[in-house]
ROSE-4610 file (N, C-alpha, C; in Angstrom, 1 decimal, always signed):
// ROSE-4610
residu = [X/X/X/X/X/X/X/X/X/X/X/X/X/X/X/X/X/X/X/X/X/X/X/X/X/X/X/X/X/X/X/X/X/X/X/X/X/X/X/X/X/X/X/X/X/X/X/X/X/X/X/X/X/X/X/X/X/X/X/X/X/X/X/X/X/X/X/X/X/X/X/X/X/X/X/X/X/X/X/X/X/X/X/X/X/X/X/X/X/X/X/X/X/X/X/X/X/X/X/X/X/X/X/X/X/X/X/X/X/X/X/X/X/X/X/X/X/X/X/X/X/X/X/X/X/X/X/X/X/X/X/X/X/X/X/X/X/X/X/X/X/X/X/X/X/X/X/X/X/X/X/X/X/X/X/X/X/X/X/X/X/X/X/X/X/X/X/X/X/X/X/X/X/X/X/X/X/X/X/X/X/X/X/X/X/X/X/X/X/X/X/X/X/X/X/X/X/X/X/X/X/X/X/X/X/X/X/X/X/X/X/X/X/X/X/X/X/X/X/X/X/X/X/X/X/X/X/X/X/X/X/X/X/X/X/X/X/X/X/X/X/X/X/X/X/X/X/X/X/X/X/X/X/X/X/X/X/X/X/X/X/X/X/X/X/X/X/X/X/X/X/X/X/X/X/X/X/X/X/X/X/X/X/X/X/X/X/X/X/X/X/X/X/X/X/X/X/X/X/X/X/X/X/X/X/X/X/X/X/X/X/X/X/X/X/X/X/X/X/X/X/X/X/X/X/X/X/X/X/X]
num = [1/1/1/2/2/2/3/3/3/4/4/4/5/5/5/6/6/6/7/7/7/8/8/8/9/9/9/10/10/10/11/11/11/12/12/12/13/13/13/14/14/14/15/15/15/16/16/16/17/17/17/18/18/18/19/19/19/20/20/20/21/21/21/22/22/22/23/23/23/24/24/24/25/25/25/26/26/26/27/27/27/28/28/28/29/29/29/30/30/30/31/31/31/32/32/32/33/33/33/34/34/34/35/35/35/36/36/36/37/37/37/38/38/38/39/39/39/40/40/40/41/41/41/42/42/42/43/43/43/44/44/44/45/45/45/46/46/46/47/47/47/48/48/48/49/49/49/50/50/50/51/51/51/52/52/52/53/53/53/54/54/54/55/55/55/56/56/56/57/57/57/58/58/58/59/59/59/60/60/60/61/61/61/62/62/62/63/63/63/64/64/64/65/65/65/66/66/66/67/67/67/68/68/68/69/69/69/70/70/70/71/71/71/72/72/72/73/73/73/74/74/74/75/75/75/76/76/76/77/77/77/78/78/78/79/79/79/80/80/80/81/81/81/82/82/82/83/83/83/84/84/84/85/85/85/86/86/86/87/87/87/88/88/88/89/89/89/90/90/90/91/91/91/92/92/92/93/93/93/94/94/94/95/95/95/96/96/96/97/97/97/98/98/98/99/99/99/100/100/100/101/101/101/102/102/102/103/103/103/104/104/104/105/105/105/106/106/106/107/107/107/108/108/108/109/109/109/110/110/110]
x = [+131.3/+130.6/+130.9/+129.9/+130.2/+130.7/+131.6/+132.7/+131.8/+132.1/+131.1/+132.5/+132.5/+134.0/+133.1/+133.6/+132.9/+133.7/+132.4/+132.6/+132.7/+133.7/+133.6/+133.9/+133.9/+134.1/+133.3/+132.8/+132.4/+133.7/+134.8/+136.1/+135.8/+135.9/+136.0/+134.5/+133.1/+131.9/+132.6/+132.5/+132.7/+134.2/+135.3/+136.0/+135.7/+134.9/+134.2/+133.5/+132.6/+132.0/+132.8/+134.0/+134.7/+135.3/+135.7/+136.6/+135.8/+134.2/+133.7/+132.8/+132.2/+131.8/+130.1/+130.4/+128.7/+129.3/+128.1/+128.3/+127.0/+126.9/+125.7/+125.5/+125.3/+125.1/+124.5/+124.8/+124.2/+124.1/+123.0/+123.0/+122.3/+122.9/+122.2/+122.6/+121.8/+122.1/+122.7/+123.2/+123.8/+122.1/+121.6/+120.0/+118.6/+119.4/+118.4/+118.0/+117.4/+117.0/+117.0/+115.9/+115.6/+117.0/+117.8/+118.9/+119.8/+120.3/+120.7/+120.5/+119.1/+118.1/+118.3/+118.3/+118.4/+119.9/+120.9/+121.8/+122.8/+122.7/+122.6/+121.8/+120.7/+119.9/+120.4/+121.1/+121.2/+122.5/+123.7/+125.3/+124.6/+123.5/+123.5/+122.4/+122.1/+121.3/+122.6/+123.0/+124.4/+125.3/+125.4/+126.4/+126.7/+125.5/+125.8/+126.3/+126.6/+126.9/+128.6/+129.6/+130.8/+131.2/+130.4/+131.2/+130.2/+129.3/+128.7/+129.3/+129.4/+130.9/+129.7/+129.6/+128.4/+129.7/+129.2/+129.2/+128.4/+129.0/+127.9/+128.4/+127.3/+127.8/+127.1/+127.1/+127.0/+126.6/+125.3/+124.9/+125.0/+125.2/+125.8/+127.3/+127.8/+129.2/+129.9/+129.2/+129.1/+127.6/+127.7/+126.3/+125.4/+126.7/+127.1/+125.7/+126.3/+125.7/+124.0/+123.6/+122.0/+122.0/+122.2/+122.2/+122.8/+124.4/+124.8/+123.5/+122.8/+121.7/+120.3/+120.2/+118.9/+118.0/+118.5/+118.5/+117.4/+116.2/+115.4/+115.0/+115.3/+115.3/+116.1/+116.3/+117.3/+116.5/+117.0/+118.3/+117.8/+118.6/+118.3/+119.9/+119.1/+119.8/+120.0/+121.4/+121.3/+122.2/+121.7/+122.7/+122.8/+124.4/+124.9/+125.9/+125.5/+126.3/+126.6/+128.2/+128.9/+128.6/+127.7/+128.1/+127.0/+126.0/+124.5/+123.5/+123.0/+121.8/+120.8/+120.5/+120.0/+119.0/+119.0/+118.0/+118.2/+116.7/+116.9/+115.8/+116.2/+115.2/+115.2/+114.6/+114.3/+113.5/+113.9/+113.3/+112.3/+111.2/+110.3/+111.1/+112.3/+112.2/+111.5/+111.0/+110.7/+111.6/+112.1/+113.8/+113.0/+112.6/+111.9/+111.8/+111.2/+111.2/+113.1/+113.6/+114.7/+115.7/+115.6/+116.3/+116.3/+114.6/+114.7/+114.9/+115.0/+116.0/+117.0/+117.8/+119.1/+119.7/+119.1/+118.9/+119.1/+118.1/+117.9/+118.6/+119.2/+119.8/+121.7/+121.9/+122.9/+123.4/+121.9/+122.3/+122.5/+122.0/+121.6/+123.4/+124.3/+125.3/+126.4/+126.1/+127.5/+127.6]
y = [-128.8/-128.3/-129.1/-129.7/-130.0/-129.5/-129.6/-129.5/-129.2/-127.9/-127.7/-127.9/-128.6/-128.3/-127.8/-126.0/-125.0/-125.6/-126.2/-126.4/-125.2/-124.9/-124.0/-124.4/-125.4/-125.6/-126.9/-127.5/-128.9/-129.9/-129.4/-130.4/-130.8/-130.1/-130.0/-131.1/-130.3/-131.8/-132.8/-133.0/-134.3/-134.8/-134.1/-135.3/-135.4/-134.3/-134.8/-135.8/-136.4/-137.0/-138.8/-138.1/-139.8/-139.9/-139.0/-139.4/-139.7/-139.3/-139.6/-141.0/-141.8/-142.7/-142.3/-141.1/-140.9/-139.2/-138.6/-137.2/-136.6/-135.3/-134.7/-133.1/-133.0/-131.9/-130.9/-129.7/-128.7/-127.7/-127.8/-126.2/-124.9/-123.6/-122.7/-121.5/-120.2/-119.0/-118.1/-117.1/-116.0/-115.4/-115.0/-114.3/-115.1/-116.1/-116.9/-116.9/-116.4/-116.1/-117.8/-118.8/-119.7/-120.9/-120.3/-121.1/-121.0/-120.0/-118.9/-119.6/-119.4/-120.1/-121.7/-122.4/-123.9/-124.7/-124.1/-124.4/-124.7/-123.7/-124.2/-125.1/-125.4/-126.5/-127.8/-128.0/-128.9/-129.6/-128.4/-128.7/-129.8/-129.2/-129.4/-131.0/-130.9/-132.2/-133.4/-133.0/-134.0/-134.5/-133.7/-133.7/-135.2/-135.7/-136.8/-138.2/-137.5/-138.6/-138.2/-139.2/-138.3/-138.5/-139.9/-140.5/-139.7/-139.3/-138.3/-136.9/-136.7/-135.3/-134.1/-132.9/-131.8/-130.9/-131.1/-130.3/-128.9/-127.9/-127.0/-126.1/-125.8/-125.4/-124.2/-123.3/-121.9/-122.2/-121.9/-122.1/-120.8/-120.0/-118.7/-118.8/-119.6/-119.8/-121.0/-121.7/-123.1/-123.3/-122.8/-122.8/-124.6/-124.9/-126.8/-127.3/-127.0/-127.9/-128.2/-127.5/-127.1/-128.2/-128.2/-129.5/-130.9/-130.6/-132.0/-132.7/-131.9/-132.5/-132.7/-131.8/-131.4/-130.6/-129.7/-128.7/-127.4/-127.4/-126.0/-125.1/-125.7/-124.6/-124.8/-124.0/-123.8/-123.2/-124.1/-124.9/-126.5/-127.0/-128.5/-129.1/-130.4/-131.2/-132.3/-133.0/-134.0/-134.9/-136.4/-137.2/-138.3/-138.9/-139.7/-140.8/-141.8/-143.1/-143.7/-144.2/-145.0/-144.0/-142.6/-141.7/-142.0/-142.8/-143.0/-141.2/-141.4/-140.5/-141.2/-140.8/-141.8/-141.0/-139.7/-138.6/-137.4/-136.8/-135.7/-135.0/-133.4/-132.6/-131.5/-130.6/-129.0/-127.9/-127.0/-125.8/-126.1/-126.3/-126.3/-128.0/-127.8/-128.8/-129.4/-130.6/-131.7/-132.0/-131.1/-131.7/-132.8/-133.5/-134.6/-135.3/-135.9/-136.5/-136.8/-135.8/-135.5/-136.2/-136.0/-136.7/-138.6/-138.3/-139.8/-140.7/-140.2/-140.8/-141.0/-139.9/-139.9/-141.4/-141.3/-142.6/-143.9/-144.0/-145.0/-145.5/-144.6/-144.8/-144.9/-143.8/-144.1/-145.7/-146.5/-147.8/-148.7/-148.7/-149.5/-149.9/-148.5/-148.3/-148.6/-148.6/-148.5/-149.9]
z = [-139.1/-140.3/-141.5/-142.3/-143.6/-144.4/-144.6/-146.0/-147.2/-148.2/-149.6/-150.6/-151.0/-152.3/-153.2/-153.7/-155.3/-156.4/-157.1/-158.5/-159.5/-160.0/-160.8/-162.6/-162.7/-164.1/-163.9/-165.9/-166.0/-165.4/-166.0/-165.4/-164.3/-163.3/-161.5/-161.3/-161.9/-161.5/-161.8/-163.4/-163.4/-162.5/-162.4/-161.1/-160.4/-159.3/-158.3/-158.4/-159.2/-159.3/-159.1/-160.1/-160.3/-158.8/-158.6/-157.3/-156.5/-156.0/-154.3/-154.9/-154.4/-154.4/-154.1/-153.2/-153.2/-153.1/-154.1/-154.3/-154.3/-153.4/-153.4/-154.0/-155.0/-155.8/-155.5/-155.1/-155.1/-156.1/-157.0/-157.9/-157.7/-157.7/-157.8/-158.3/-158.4/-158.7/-158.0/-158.4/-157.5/-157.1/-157.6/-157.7/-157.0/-156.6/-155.8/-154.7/-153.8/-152.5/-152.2/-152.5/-152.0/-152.0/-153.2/-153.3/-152.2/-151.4/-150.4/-148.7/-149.1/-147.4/-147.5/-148.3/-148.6/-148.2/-149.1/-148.3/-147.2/-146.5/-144.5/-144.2/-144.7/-144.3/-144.5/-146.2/-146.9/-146.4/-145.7/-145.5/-144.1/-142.8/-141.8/-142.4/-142.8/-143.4/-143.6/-143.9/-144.6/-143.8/-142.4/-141.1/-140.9/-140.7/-140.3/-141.1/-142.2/-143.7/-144.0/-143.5/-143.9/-145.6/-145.4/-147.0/-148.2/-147.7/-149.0/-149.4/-150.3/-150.2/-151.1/-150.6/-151.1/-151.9/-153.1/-153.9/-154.8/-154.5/-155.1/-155.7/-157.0/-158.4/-159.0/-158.9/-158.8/-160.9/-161.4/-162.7/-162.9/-162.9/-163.7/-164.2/-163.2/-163.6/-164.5/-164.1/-165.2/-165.5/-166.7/-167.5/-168.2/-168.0/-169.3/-168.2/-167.1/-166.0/-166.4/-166.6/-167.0/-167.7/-169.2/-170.1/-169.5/-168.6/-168.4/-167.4/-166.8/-165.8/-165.9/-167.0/-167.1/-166.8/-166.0/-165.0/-165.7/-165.0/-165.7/-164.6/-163.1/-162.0/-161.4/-160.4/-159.2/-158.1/-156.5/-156.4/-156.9/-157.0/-157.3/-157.0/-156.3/-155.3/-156.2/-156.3/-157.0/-156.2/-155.9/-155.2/-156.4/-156.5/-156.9/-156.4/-157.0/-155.9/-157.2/-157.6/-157.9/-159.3/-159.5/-161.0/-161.6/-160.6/-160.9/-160.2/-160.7/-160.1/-159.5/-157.9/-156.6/-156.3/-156.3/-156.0/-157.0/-156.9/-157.4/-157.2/-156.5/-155.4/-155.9/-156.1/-156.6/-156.1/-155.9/-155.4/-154.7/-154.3/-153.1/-152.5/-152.0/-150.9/-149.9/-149.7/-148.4/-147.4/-146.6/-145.9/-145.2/-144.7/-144.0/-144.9/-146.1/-147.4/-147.9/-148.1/-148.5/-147.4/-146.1/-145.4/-145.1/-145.2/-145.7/-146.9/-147.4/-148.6/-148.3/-148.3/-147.6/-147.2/-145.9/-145.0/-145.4/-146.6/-147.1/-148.0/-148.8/-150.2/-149.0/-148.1/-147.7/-146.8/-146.4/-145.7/-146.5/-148.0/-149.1/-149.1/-149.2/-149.8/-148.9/-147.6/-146.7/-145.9]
């Protein structure tokens, strides 16, 4: 099972961020149904990527996040490579779309 490290503060993102080389962001609400159903899909999406590290960040609890990202819905998926932003996916997910990327952006990189 993929590893989720909980962000609970801006501190904690941003070192996540510096430390993994490729980082995959997960944001969402306590109140979110679709936020909820999404990520099981998203940890099991990820399985096969070890060097991508899923991070996910609970926006009720760190609010900053919204502004640091830009953030106006939830869930929203954000992948980063070298502290760049590589993707970025939102509430009606494409997991088929979304995995190919993945793919792509992870061969570019490894």
């Amino acid at each position: 099972m993929k590893e989720i490290y909980e962000l609970t503060s801006m501190d904690m993102v941003e070192q996540f961020i510096e430390q993994h080389e490729m980082s995959f962001l997960y944001v969402s609400r306590q109140e979110c149904s679709v936020c909820h159903a999404l990520l099981p899909k998203i940890r099991e999406l990820l399985k096969p990527y070890p060097s991508i590290h899923l991070g996910h960040i609970d926006a009720n609890q760190v609010e900053e996040v919204a502004s640091r990202f830009l953030i106006l819905t939830v869930p929203i998926m954000l992948m980063l490579v070298e502290k760049r932003e590589v993707i970025r996916a939102d509430r009606f997910v494409r997991l088929d779309r979304l995995a190919e990327q993945l793919e792509q952006i992870f061969n570019m990189y490894t």
